[in-house]
C-alpha positions in Angstrom: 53.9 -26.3 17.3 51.0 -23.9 17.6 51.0 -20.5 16.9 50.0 -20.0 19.8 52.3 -22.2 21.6 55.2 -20.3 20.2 53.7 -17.3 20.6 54.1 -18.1 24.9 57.3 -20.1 23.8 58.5 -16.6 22.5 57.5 -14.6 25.2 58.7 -16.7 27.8 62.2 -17.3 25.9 62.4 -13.6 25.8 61.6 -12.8 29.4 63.9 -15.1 30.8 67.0 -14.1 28.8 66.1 -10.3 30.0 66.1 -11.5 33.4 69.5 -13.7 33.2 71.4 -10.8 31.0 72.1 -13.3 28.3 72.5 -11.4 25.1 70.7 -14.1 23.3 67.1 -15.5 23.8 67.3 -18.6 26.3 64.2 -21.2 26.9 63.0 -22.3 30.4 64.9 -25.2 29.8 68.2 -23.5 29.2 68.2 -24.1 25.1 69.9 -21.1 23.4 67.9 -20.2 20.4 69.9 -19.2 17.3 68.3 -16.1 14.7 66.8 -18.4 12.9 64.5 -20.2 15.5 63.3 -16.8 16.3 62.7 -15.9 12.7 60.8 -18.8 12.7 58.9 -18.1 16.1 57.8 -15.1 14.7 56.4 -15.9 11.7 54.5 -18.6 12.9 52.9 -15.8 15.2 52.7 -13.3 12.2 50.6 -16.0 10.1 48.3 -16.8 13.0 47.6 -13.0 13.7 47.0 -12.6 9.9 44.2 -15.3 10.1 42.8 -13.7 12.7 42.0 -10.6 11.6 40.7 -11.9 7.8 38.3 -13.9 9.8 37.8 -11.0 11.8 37.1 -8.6 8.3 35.3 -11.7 6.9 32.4 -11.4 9.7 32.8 -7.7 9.9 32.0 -7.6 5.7 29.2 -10.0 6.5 27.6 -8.0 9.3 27.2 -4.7 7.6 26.0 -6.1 4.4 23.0 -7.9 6.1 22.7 -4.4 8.1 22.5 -2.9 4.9 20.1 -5.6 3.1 17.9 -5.0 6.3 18.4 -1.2 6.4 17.3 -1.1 2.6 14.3 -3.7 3.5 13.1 -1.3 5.9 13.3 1.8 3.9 10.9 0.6 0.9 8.3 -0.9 3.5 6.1 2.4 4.1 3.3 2.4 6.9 -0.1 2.8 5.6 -1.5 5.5 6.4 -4.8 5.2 8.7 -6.6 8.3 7.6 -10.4 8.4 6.6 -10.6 10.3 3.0 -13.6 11.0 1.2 -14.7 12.2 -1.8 -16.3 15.0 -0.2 -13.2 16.0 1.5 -12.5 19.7 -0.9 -16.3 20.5 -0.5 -17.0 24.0 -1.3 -17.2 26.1 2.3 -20.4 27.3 3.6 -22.4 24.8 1.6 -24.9 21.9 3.4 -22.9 18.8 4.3 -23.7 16.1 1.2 -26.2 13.2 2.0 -23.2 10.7 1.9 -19.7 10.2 0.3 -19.7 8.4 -3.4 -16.4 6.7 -1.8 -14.7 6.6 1.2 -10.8 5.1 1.8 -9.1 4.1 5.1 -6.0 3.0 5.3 -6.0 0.8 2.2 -9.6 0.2 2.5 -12.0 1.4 -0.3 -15.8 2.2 0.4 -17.9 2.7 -2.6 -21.7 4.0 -2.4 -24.2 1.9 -3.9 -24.8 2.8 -7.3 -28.3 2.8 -9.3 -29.4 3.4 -12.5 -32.3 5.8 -12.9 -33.3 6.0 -16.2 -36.0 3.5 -18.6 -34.6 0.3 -19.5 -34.6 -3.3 -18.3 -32.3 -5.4 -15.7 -29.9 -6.0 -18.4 -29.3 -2.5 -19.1 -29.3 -1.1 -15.5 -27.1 -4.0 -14.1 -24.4 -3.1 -17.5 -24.9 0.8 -16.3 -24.6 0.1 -12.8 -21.2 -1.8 -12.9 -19.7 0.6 -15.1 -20.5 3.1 -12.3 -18.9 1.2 -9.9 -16.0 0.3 -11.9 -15.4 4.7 -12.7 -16.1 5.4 -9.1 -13.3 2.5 -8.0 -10.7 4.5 -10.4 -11.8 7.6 -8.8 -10.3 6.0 -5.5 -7.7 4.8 -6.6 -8.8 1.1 -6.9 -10.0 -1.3 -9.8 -12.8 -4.2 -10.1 -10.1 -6.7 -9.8 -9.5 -5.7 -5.9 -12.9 -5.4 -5.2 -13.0 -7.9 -1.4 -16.9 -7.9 -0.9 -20.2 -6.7 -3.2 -23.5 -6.5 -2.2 -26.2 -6.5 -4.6 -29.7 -5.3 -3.9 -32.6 -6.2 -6.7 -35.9 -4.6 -6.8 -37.4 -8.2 -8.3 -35.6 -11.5 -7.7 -36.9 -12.5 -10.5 -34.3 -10.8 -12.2 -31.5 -12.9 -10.4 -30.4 -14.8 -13.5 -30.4 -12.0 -15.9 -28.3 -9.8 -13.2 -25.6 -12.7 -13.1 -25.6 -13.2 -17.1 -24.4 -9.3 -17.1 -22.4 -9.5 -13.9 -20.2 -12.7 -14.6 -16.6 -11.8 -15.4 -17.0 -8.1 -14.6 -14.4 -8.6 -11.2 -11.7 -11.0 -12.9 -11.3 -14.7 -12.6 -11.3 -14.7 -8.9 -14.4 -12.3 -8.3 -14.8 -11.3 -4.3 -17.4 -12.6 -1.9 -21.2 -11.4 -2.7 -24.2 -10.8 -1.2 -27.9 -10.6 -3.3 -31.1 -10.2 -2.0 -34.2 -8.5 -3.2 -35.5 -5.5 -1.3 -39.2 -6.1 -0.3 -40.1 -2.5 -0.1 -38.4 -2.1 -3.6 -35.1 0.5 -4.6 -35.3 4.2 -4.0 -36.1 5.9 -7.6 -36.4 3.8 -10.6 -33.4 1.3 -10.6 -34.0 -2.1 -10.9 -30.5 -3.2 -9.3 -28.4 -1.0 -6.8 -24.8 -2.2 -6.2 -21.7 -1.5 -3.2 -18.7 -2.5 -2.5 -15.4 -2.9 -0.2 -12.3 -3.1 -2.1 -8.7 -2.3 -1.5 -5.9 0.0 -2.8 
């Protein structure tokens, strides 16, 4: 027999033997049940009930641990903040706007200037001078070569293409970003030979 079976069996038993005035509990049938069918009735009820509610505590236990795991998930994961920052941002007051920014960040977006060098030497020295620019001006925004997305490199001769790559091979990591090279017809303001930007992120 079912627990819940008995459990109606039990009811039912009882209800009738109310309603007849029988001092003990009487079936539908007319069976007289002794103490110990009872006993028995009613721990086959107690045992079912029990199941019920560890299954019941089982799922509840399960439920608020995933709302925890997710709750927990959803703390670390921070929005990015979409604000335009510059390195010109604690410029003195009352003094003229600067030509441009040496960086600029976005969100999780870096913008670097591009960087020359401006001082005698050949396309060796100024691409080696140039990068290492680049590079301090990426720390200064809180990036590094290594998550540098895009480069564009501008040359005053193309004829220094090969000695520009021997210098700038290896300088972004094994798995360097996308590039763009091309030589500047009217030439590179001041002296540089090479003048170098970027877009990296954060």
């Amino acid at each position: 027999m079912s627990a819940d079976s008995a459990s109606y069996r039990l009811r039912r038993t009882f209800t009738l033997a109310l309603a007849s005035g029988y001092s003990r509990p009487i079936s539908s049938r007319g069976q007289v049940f002794n103490n110990l069918e009872v006993e028995g009735i009613l721990m086959e009820v107690s045992e079912k009930a029990s199941r019920r509610s560890m299954i019941r505590s089982f799922f509840a236990s399960v439920a608020a641990a995933g709302a925890g795991m997710f709750g927990v998930a959803h703390a670390q994961t921070k929005p990015v903040e979409m604000v335009k920052r510059t390195s010109t941002d604690n410029q003195p007051a009352g003094d003229k706007p600067p030509m441009f920014s040496n960086w600029v960040t976005y969100g999780n977006l870096v913008f670097i200037a591009g960087k020359g060098e401006h001082t005698p030497g050949d396309i060796t020295a100024h691409t080696t001078a140039v990068l290492n620019l680049l590079e301090a001006e990426l720390k200064n925004a809180g990036s590094s070569m290594d998550k540098v997305l895009k480069v564009n490199v501008y040359l005053h001769d193309m004829r220094d293409f090969e000695a520009m790559n021997a210098v700038y091979r290896g300088r972004f990591g094994p798995n360097p970003p996308v590039r763009t090279t091309v030589a500047v017809h009217a030439g590179i303001p001041g002296s540089s030979l090479v003048e170098i930007d970027c877009i990296a992120t954060r």
